[in-house]
Phi, psi and omega in degrees: 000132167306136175279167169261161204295173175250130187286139185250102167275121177270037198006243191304122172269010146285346183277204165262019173323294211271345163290318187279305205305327179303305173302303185307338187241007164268355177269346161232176171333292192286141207272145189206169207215105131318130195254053210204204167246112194311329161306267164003291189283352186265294159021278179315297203287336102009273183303340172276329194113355212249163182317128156255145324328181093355106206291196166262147045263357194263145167222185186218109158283090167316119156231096207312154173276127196285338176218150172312122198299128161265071198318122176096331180246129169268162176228103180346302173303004155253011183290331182306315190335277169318338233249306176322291157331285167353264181298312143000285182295311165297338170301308183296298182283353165311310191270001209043048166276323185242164183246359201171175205212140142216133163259143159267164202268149197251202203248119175257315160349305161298306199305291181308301148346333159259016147090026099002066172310099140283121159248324189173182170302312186312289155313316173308312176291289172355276164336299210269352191238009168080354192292150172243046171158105186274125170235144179261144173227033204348145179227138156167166171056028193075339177272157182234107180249140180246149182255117147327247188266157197238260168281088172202147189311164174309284155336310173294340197249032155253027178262320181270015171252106184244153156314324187307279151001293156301336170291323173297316172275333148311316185266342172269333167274019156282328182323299197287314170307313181306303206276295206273347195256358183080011178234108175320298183242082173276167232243072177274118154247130189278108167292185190253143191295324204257150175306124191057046179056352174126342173084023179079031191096331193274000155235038179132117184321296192320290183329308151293354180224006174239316197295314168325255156010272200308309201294332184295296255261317176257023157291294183308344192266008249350070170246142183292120178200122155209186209128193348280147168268160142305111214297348187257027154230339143343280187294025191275155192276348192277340196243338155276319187290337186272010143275151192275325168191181203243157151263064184311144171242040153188186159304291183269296207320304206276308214277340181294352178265307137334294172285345176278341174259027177183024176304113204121336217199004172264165200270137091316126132222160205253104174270147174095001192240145169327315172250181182238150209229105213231129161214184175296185170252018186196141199285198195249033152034055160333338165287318186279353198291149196035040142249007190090353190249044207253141200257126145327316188271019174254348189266334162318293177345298208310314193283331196285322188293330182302296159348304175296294163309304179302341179246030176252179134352130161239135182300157176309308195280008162233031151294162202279195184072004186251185167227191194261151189291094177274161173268143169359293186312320154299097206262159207257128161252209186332000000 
């Protein structure tokens, strides 16, 4: 039986979305659906050089743009658009029209600007698939970095780091490893929030009374976890390689390292949601849009991985609307 295609949301449609998404599903093999507005993309594709339609395997699922695209300057008035593009794509893979989602990057900045609370893909899909507890994780350069918490101020996050919290993101990315990535038993290290893990307290608590805890709490649930270590040695290649993946307890702690050994050639993916769901590692780089010279290969990477992932075993507990089943000891939150 044929799989089903992977759906491509060419997100901000000012951005460089509709260049790489174009380019990345005409490279490949495997059958896939551009997502977007078919003027716009024959346009896009026209200005590259490259074949219009799109051969096969590749097709294009229209959806109009609400207002005329301006490379480079985005508008609000297309934030409904993306959003459209989304659900869609959640639609698809509901009915088993798609086997899997990779998105190219939207505007959140824009999105917020039509008076849209946006934080991200993450959160969004989240919302939209009923999961009740999500992790963003970057794979690239041999690594797998997974996120506490993901677009939220600096500030907020050390309020948002709970035992609960940790738990949650220990037992759905031990989940994930397991099912879908093929590792009987991974190997996790946690990192610590405070410079040098808190200094034994003396910079800081957390590690002890909140990162500790949880990281003990799912060892006993039997997840391979330890920590928390020091995130600015963590990330040493002798001491990432020998773990299956890190735990960040924010955004650039885990990912400014991540991208420096693979910016560009790296994965998103959003663990823990019914489906499986793959993007780029970089935003909709407003400068390069409509000059042609927007680099491709993180959004091919999105679609092979996507690919990949969709054609592994999915657990019970990720039909959609559920959430994943935790043991007693796990307290659940909000």
């Amino acid at each position: 039986m044929t799989a089903a295609p992977i759906a491509i949301t060419t997100g901000e449609p000012a951005g460089i979305g509709p260049e790489i998404a174009l380019r990345a599903a005409q490279a490949q093999a495997r059958p896939c659906v551009l997502l977007g507005d078919r003027a716009l993309l024959e346009h896009t594709a026209r200005a590259l050089k490259l074949p219009w339609p799109p051969p096969s395997p590749c097709s294009v699922l229209h959806e109009p743009v609400l207002q005329p695209v301006v490379p480079g300057h985005p508008s609000p008035a297309n934030a409904g658009y993306v959003l459209k593009l989304l659900d869609r794509a959640v639609r698809g893979c509901r009915s088993g029209e798609f086997g899997a989602i990779a998105t190219a990057p939207v505007h959140k900045a824009t999105m917020n600007e039509a008076g849209i609370a946006f934080s991200g893909h993450t959160e969004y899909l989240a919302a939209a698939t009923g999961a009740r507890c999500v992790v963003m994780m970057l794979v690239g350069a041999g690594l797998r970095v997974a996120l506490a918490t993901t677009h939220l101020p600096l500030a907020k996050v050390p309020a948002a780091i709970t035992p609960e919290l940790i738990g949650l993101t220990l037992d759905v990315l031990h989940h994930e490893l397991t099912s879908r990535f093929g590792i009987p038993r991974p190997h996790i290290a946690v990192a610590g929030l405070n410079p040098h893990a808190g200094e034994s307290g003396f910079l800081g608590r957390e590690e002890i009374e909140v990162i500790g805890p949880a990281i003990a709490a799912a060892r006993r649930r039997g997840i391979d976890a330890d920590g928390p270590w020091p995130a600015d040695t963590l990330f040493v290649p002798a001491r990432a390689g020998s773990v299956d993946a890190i735990v960040a307890m924010y955004h650039d702690q885990g990912l400014a390292p991540l991208k420096y050994a693979s910016f560009g050639h790296a994965v998103n993916v959003t663990l823990g949601l019914p489906l499986v769901r793959t993007s780029v590692d970089h935003g909709t780089a407003l400068d390069l849009a409509g000059t042609g010279r927007a680099d491709p290969s993180s959004m091919v990477a999105a679609i092979e991985l996507a690919a990949q992932l969709a054609a592994t075993q999915v657990s019970p507990y990720l039909r959609l609307g559920e959430g994943p089943v935790f043991l007693p000891e796990t307290v659940h939150g909000p």
